[in-house]
C-alpha positions in Angstrom: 125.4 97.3 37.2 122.7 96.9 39.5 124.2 97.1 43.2 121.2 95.1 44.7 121.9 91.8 42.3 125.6 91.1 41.1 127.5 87.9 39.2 129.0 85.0 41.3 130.0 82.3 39.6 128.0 83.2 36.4 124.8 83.2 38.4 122.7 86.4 39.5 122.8 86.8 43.0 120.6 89.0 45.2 122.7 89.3 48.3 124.1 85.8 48.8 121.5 83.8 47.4 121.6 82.6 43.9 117.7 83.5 41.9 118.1 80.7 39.8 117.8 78.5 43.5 115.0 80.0 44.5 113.4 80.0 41.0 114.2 75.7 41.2 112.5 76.0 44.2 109.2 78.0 44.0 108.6 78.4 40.2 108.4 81.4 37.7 107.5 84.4 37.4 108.0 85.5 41.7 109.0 88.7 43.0 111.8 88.9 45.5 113.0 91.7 48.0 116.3 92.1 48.8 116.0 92.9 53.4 119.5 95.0 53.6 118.7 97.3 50.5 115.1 98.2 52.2 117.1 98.5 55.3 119.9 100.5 53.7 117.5 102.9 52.0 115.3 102.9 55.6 118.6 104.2 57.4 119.9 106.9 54.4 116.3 108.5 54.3 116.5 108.4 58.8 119.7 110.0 58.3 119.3 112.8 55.6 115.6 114.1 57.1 117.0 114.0 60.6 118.2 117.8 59.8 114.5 118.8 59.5 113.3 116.7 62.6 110.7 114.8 60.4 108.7 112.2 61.3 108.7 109.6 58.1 105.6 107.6 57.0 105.8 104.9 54.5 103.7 105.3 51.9 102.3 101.7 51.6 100.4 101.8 48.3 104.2 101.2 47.1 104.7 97.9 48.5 102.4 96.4 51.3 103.2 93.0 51.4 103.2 92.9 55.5 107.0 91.7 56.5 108.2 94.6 54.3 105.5 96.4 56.9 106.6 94.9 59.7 110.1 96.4 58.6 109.2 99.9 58.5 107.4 99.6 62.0 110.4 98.1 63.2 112.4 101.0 62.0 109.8 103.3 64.3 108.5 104.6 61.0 105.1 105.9 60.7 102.5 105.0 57.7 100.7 107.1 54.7 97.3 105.0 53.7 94.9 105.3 51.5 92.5 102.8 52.1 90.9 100.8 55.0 92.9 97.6 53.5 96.3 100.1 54.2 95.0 100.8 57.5 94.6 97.5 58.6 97.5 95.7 57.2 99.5 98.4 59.2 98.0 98.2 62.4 98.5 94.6 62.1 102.2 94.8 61.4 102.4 97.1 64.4 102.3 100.6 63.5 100.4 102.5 65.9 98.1 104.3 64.6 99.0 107.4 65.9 101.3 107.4 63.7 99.2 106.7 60.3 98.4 109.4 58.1 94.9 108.7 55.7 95.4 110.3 52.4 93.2 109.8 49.5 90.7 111.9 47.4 87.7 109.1 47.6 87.6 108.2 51.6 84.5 105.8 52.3 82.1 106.6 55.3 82.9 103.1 56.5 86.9 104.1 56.3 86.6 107.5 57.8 84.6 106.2 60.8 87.1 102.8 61.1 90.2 105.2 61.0 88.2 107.4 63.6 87.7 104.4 65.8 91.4 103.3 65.2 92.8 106.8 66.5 95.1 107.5 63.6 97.1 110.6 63.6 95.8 112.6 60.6 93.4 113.0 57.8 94.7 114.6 55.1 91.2 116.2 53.9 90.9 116.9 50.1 87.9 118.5 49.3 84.7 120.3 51.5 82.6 117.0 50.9 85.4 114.6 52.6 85.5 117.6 55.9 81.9 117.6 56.0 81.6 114.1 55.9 84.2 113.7 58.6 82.9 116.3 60.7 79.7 114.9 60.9 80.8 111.2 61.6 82.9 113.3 64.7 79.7 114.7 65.5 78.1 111.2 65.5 80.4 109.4 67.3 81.8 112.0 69.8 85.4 111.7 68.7 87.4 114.5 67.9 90.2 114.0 64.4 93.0 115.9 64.3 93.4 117.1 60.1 95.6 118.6 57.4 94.3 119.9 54.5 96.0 118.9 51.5 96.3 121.8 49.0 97.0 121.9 45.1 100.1 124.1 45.1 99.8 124.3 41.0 103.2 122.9 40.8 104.8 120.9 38.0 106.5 118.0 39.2 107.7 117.6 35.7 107.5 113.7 35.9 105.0 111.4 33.7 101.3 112.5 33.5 99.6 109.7 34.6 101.6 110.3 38.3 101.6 114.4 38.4 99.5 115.3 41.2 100.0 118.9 42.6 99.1 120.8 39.2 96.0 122.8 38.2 92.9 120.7 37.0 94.9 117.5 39.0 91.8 115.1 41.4 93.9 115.7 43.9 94.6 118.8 46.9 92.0 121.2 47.8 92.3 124.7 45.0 93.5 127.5 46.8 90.8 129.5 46.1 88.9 127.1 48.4 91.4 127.1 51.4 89.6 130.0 53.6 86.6 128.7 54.1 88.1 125.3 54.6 90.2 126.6 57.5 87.1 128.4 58.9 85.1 125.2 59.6 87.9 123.4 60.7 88.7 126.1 63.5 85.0 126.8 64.3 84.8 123.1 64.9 85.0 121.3 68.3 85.1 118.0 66.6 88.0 119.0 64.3 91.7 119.4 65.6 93.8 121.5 63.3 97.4 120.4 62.6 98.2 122.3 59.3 98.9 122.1 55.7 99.9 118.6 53.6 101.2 118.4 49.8 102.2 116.1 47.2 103.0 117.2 43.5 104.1 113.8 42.3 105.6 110.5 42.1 109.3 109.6 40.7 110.1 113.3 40.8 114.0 113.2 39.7 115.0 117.2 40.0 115.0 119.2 43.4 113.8 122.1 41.4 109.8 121.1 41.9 110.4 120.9 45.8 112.3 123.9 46.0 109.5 125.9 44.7 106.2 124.6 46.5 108.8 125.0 49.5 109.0 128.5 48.9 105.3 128.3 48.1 104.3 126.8 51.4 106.5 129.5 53.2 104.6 132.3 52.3 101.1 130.6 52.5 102.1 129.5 56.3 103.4 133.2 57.5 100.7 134.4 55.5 98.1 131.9 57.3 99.1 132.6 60.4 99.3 136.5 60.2 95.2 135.8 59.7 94.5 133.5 63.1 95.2 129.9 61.5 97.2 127.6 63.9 99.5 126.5 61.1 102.0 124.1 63.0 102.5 121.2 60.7 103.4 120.4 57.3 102.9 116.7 55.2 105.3 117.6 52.1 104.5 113.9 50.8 107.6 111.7 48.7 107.9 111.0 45.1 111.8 110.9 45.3 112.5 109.3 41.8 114.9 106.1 41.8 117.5 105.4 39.0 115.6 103.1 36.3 118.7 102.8 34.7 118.7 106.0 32.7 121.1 107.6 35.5 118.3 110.0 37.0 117.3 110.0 40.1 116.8 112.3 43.1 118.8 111.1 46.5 117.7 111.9 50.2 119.9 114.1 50.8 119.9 116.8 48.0 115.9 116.6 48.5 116.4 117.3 52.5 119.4 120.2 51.9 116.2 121.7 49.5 113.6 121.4 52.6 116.0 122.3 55.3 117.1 125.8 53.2 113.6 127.0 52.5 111.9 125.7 55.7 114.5 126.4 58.6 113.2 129.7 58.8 109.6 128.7 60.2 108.8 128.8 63.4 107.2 126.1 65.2 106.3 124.1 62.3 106.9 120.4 62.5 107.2 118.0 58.9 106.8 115.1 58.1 107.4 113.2 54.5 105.9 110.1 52.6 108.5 108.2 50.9 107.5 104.8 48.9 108.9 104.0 46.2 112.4 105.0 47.8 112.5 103.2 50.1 111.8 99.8 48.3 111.8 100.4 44.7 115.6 99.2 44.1 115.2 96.3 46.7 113.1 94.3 44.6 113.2 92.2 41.1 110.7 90.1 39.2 112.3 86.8 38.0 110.7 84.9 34.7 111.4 82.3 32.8 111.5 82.5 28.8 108.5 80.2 27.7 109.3 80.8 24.1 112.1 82.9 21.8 109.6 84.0 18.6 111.7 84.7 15.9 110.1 87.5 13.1 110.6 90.6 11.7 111.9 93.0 12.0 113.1 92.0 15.7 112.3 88.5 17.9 110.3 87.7 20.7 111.1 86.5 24.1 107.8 86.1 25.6 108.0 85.7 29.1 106.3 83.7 31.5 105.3 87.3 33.5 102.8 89.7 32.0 101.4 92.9 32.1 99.1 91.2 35.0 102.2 91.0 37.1 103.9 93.9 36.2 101.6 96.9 35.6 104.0 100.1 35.2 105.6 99.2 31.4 102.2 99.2 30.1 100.2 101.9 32.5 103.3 104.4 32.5 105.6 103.3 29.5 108.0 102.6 31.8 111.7 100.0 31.4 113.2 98.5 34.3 116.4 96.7 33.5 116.8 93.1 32.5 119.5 90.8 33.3 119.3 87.1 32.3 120.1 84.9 35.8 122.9 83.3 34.2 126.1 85.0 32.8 128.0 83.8 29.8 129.7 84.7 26.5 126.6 85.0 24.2 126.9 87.9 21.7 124.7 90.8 21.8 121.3 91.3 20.5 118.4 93.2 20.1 115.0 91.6 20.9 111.3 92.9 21.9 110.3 91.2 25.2 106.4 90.7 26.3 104.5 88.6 28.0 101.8 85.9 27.0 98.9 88.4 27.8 96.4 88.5 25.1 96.8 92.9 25.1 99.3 94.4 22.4 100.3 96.5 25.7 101.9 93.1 27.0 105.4 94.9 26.2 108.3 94.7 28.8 111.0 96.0 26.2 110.7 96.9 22.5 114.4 97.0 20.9 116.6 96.4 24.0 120.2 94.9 23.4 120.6 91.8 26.0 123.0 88.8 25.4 121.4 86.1 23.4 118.5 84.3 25.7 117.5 80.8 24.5 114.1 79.3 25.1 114.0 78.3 28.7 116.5 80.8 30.3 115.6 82.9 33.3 115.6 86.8 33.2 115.1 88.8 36.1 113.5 93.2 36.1 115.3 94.6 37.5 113.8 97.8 40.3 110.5 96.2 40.9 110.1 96.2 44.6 107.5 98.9 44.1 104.0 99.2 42.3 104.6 96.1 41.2 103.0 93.3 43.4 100.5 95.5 44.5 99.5 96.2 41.2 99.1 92.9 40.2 95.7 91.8 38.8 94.2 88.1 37.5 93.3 89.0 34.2 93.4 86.2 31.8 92.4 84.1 35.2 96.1 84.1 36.2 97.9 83.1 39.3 99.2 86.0 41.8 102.4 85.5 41.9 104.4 84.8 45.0 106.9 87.4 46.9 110.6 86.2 48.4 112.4 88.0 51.2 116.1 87.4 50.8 118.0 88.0 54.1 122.0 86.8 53.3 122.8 84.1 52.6 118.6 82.8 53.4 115.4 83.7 51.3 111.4 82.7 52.5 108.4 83.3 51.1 106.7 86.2 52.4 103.3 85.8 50.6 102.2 82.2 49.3 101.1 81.4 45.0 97.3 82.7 44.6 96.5 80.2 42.8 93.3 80.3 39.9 91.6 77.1 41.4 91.8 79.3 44.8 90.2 82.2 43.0 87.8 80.2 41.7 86.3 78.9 44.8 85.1 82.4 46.1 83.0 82.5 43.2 79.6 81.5 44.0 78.2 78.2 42.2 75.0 77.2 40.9 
């Protein structure tokens, strides 16, 4: 059982509020954050990288609706971006920007110069075009950025293709081969501070094993680094800690910091700093639908769900199942049913063959881990609503970002 939602009185709570009141109240399909899991999960990651003396930025592309924002600032937490929307939304829920790193293989002119004029922290560069580009805006507008270079450490993060990042042939990371004469114009520049070396091999990365050996890796690229002249003093391992989907894997704080600490407790003067996202939010969140219709056919029925593939993006982009509960507990016999949305797409799929109790037409359900890449991912197709977000805090839950409604779409569309 999900810890974040549980049974009271038949009725699936998140925290102390029932979803079926808030569904009454606001309408189907929503997605709504549970505020002591994101604080829970805020504290354990605090706690486990504390060992390592890590600074933590949030990596917003995972969720960055701006209380949730506001949340990690409060928390003194720092921000990964990777877009001048990112970097605005964090500055406005009150990150300083000192503490925002700028990641990203496809930086704009217009977001380089706006994070220059911001002040952020870092720049993870990513290839010789993005540090030339930078250099010269520096140049330009006599400011000075302080960068990391994000390398490809050809490492398997043995997680889904569509999210492995730190392999060979991978967009992302600058190829080793390339790193030399990278460092060279960085150090030979006045308008360039360096700060060191940044990764990221991956997202829901569920075994230590990948970590543990870019760690080792990194180790002997840094003392090697240094023996040469660069001033390697910093190092951006990234996130992509994996969360429990329900298939029991997952990989927790802790046994990911015990794998940093052991390999990296050895270096000198060298400070880290880690991106978690999905981790931190992830569990926190589910998206709550309504069953418009139950199809029955052959060789299994439908439920078709008032949510789609519009709203929830990962089933059909990475294959992925997040758990399904129905909002109201009872004695109904097991079943096996394929659940999709009312998207005109055969990718519209939620479940294919998953055992649930019997849900009639009408009958809430709520997916279950959905607090990240989910909103955020959300699109209009089929000139559909976004859907509104819920913050429960107790026994209280508020709207945190308002219905985008079609007929609101509709009017920033120029008319004859």
């Amino acid at each position: 059982m999900n810890q974040v939602v549980r049974y009271k009185d038949n009725q699936l709570h998140m925290e102390s509020v029932a979803l079926d009141s808030v569904a009454e109240a606001i309408g189907t399909p929503f997605y709504c954050y549970s505020k002591a899991t994101i604080e829970q999960q805020i504290a354990a990651c605090k706690d486990a990288f504390s060992r390592l003396n890590a600074t933590i930025h949030y990596a917003v592309k995972a969720n960055s609706n701006l209380t949730i924002l506001r949340m990690m600032a409060k928390a003194g937490l720092g921000a990964d971006v990777v877009s001048v929307g990112e970097l605005e939304r964090v500055l406005v829920a009150g990150i300083p920007a000192e503490k925002v790193i700028f990641s990203g293989v496809g930086k704009r002119q217009d977001e380089l110069l706006a994070a220059l004029e911001a002040g952020i922290g870092q720049f993870n560069l990513e290839s010789l075009p993005e540090l030339e580009a930078l250099r010269a805006l520096c140049q330009r507008t006599g400011k000075v950025a302080a960068v990391s270079v994000r390398i490809n450490p050809d490492v398997d993060g043995s997680t889904h293709r569509h999210i492995t990042t730190g392999v060979k042939g991978s967009k992302f990371g600058v190829p080793m081969e390339q790193l030399d004469q990278i460092l060279g114009i960085i150090t030979e520049s006045d308008s360039l501070q360096l700060r060191g070396l940044a990764v990221h091999i991956g997202s829901q990365i569920v075994t230590p094993e990948p970590y543990r050996k870019v760690c080792e890796r990194l180790c002997d690229w840094i003392t090697d680094l240094r023996s040469r002249g660069f001033p390697i003093e910093h190092l951006d391992l990234g996130g992509g800690f994996g969360i429990d989907y329900g298939d029991g894997h997952f990989l927790d704080f802790e046994t990911v910091a015990s794998v940093m600490y052991e390999h990296l407790q050895k270096m000198d003067h060298l400070n880290i700093a880690i991106e978690p996202g999905r981790s931190l939010v992830g569990e926190a969140g589910v998206l709550v639908s309504e069953v418009i219709y139950r199809k029955e056919a052959e060789p299994l029925p439908f439920l078709i769900l008032d949510a789609g593939m519009n709203d929830l993006m990962r089933p059909a982009l990475y294959q992925a199942a997040h758990p399904m509960q129905p909002l109201r507990d009872g004695d109904q016999a097991q079943e096996v049913v394929n659940v999709v949305g009312p998207i005109c797409e055969s990718t519209d799929f939620f479940h294919k063959a998953i055992t649930l109790p019997k849900i009639e037409q009408g009958e809430r359900v709520a997916l279950l881990k959905a607090g990240a890449y989910g909103a955020v991912m959300a699109s209009i197709y089929n000139s559909r609503d976004i859907i509104p977000e819920v913050m429960v805090d107790g026994d209280q839950h508020a709207m945190i970002r308002r219905r985008i409604t079609s007929k609101a779409l509709l009017a920033l569309e120029l008319s004859e």
